[in-house]
N, C-alpha and C positions, 0 to 999 in steps of 0.2 A: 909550193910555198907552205914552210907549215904554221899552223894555225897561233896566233899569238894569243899568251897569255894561258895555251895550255899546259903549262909548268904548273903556273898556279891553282890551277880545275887539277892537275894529279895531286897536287900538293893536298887541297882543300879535302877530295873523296880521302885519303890517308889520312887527315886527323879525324874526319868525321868516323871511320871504318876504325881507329883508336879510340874516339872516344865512348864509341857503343860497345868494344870490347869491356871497355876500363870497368864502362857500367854494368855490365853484365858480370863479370869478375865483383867488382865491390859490392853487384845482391846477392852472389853467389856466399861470398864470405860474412855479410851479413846475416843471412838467414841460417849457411849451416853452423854460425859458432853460437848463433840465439840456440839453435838446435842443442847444440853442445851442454851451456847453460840451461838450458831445459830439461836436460836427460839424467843432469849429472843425480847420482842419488842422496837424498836427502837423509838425513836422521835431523842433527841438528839449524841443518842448511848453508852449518860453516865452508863445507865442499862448495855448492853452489856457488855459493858470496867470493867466493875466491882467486877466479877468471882475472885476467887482467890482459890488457890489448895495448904493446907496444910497439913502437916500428924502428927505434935505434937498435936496440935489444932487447933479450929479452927480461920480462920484470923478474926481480927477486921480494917482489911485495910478500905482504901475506895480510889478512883481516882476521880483525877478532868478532866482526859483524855476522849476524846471522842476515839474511836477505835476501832480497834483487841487485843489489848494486851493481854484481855484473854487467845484468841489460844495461846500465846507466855507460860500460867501458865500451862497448859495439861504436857507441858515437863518436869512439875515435879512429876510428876507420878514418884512413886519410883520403883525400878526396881522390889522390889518383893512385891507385893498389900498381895496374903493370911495373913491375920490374922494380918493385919494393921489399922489403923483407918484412912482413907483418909476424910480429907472433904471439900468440895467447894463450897463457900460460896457468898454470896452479903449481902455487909452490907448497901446499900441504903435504908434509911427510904420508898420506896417507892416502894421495891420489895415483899410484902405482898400485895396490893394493884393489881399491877400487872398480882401478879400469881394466886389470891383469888377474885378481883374486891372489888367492893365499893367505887371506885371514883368518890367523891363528887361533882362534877361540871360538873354538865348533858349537854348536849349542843356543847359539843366537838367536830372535826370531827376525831377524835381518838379515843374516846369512845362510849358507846352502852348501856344503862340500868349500868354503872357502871363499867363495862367492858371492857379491851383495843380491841379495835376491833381486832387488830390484833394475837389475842391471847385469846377469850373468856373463853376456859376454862382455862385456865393456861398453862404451858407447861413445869414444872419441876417436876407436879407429874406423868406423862404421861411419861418422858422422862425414869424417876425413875423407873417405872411401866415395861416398852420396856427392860430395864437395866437388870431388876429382874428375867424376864421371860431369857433375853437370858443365864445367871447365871444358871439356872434350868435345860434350855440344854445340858449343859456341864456335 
């Protein structure tokens, strides 16, 4: 005779085993896009202030703020990430440049061979890369 009511005990262990995924995933993508925002490099801080976290699509915002505002965007993390489309964006013409190099105007003391010094190789594939890996742990 099998045991009644355990449908509901599998049922229960699968949301619980979802919902420490979900969380695990939503500190994963909180920490590495603050990461993101942290790393981005600064001159006037307009880059930084630029982030923006949406989950219909993605933003075409852009600020004329210098700041943190970013950190202020992470709190829209939705509360359940699995099997959502998050994405976080910068639309400054000049975040390819940044994260990739080939700034034009050699002679800088912010730049290096094309480079932000501060940031040679980039720091959002890396950040991405850190993201992935802790993802796989889980």
């Amino acid at each position: 005779m099998p045991m009644q009511g355990l449908g509901r005990v599998k049922k229960a262990l699968n949301v619980d085993i979802y919902n420490q995924l979900n969380d695990g995933v939503k500190g994963i993508y909180f920490n590495g896009l603050k990461n993101v925002i942290k790393l981005t490099p600064v001159d006037t801080g307009r880059a930084r202030n630029n982030w923006f976290l949406t989950t219909q699509m993605p933003s075409s915002s852009t600020s004329m703020v210098s700041g943190g505002a970013s950190f202020k965007e992470l709190s829209k993390i939705p509360k359940r990430v699995l099997n959502k489309d998050v994405y976080f964006t910068n639309n400054l013409p000049y975040i390819g440049v940044l994260e990739y190099g080939g700034y034009s105007q050699p002679g800088t003391k912010k730049t290096k061979n094309g480079f932000s010094i501060q940031a040679p190789m980039g720091w959002v594939r890396e950040s991405l890369a850190d993201m992935a890996n802790e993802v796989r742990k889980l």
